[in-house]
C-alpha positions, -999 to +999 in steps of 0.1 A: +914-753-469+915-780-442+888-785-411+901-757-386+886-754-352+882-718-341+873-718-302+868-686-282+863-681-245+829-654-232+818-641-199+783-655-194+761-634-164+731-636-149+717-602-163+723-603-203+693-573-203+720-546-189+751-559-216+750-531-242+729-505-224+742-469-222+742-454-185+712-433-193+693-465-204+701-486-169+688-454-150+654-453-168+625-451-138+605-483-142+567-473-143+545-502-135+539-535-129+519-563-143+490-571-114+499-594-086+536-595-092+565-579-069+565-543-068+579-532-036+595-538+001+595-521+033+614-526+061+600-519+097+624-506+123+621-496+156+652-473+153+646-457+114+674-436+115+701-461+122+687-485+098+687-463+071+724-456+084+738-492+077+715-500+045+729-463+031+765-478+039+755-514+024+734-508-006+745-469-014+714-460-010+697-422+005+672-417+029+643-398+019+618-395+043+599-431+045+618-440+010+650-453+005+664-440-032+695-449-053+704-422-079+669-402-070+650-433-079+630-449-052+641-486-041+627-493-005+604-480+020+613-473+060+586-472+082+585-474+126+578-512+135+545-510+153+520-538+168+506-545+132+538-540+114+566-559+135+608-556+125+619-570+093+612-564+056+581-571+039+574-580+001+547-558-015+524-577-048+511-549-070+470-549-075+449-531-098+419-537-073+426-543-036+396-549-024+391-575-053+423-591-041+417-590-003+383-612-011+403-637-030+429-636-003+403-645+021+383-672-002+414-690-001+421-695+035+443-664+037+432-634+064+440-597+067+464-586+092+459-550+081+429-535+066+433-511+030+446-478+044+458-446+025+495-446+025+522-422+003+512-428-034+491-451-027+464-478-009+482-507+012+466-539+031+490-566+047+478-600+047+486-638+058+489-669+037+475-700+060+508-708+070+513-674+082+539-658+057+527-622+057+531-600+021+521-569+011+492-555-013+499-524-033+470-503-052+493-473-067+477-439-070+503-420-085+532-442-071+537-478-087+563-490-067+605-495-073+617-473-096+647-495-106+654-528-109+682-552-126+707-535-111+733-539-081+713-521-049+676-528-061+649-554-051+657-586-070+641-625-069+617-627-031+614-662-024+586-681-002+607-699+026+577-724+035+572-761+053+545-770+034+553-765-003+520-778-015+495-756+007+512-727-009+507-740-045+466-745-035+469-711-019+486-689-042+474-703-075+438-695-060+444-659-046+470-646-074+464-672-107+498-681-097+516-719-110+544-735-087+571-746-109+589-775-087+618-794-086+638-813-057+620-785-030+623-758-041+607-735-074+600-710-086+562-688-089+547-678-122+519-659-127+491-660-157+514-645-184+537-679-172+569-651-162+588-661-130+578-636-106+594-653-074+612-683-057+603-710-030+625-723-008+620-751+018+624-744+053+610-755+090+580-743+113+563-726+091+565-694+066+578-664+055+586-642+026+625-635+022+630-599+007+660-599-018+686-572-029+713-569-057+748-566-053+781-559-072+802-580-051+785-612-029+813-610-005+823-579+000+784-575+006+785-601+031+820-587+047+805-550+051+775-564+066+790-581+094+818-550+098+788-526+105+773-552+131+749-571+114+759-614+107+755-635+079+733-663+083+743-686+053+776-678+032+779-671-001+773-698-022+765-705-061+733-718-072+737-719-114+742-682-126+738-664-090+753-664-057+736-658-024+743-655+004+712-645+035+724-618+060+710-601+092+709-565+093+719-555+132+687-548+143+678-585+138+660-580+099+668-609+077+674-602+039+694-622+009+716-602-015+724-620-047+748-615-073+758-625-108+783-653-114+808-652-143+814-686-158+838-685-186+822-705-216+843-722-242+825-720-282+838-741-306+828-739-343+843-757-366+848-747-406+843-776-434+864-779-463+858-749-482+866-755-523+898-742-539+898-704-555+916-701-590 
């Protein structure tokens, strides 16, 4: 038999975890989260009802109360903005010991903005990095935060928009263990177990955590956002599996949705010269 060359074209995403799962599999509750990693956002409004109105219409998601859920699995929280909790959507970490973490927090140059309080499933502090990006402590009771994940309406990849890439490594590899992995300005965050938990991005005057969301569809995301009233800030664009694109709600809250990217991939194997049957 003579050298053939067999080449076959595959459909390569972003999320190879959800190829092969049955429905009942991708609607699984998650039920925890390793300490100091990304376990929940919150979005303060000053008009709850109509927010929860245009993320319902965006993301498909229900409003329950002070939870956002998708298929009776909590997502997001909605709280009233209020002096210590201004507009916009805040990143929670996950922390076996708040307390614990608040002193590393402020060992590191960090500060509280809101002291441990009781809140629903839970104990919750809100506190600063130097640069003054604000994020979220979570101590779950009987509530560990999303319930889903890795799937198109869920929390996805948070990222650290900051001026000063190198204060952040020095601060957050002291307050969470966590490494800054680098390159050309922006990165990504790992923690002690050395999984990506998060992104950094660069940006100007100053810092703040971007809250992230899953999508089907980057544009039609982006083209239903600005239909209900809100703008897109950046448009869709591809950066290696992913796009992104970072919109405004129309109440002024800034978010990113993110989507996976096809990419047809072209396999060729080729067959030696196999010997001669009688």
């Amino acid at each position: 038999m003579n050298r053939s060359v067999v080449t076959k074209r595959y459909q390569c995403r972003r999320v190879p975890r959800q190829l092969g799962m049955s429905t009942m599999e991708r609607l699984m509750r998650i039920r925890g989260y390793a300490p100091l990693t990304p376990c929940w956002v919150e979005l303060a409004s000053a008009d709850p009802a109509r927010a929860a109105q245009f993320y319902g219409e965006l993301f498909g998601w229900e409003s329950m109360g002070d939870r956002f859920k998708l298929g009776g699995r909590a997502v997001a929280g909605l709280t009233r903005s209020r002096l210590d909790r201004p507009d916009g959507w805040l990143t929670h970490l996950s922390t076996p010991d708040l307390e614990e973490t608040l002193e590393q927090v402020a060992l590191s140059g960090g500060h509280c903005l809101s002291h441990p309080a009781e809140a629903h499933g839970g104990r919750r502090a809100i506190v600063a990095d130097p640069n003054g990006a604000i994020i979220g402590l979570w101590q779950g009771h009987d509530f560990a935060g999303a319930q889903a994940g890795g799937e198109p309406g869920t929390m996805s990849w948070p990222e650290l928009i900051t001026d000063d890439p190198d204060g952040a490594a020095r601060f957050y590899g002291s307050a969470f263990g966590w490494l800054l992995n680098q390159q050309f300005g922006s990165g990504e965050w790992l923690n002690q177990a050395h999984d990506a938990v998060a992104g950094l991005a660069p940006g100007y005057r100053g810092a703040w955590w971007r809250a992230a969301f899953q999508v089907e569809d980057i544009q039609a995301a982006a083209d239903h956002c600005e239909l209900m009233g809100g703008a897109v800030i950046s448009e869709p664009s591809e950066f290696g599996m992913a796009a992104v694109a970072e919109l405004r709600d129309p109440f002024g809250a800034r978010f990113t949705v993110a989507a996976p990217v096809h990419h047809p991939v072209e396999l060729t194997v080729s067959l030696g010269t196999l010997p001669a049957w009688d």
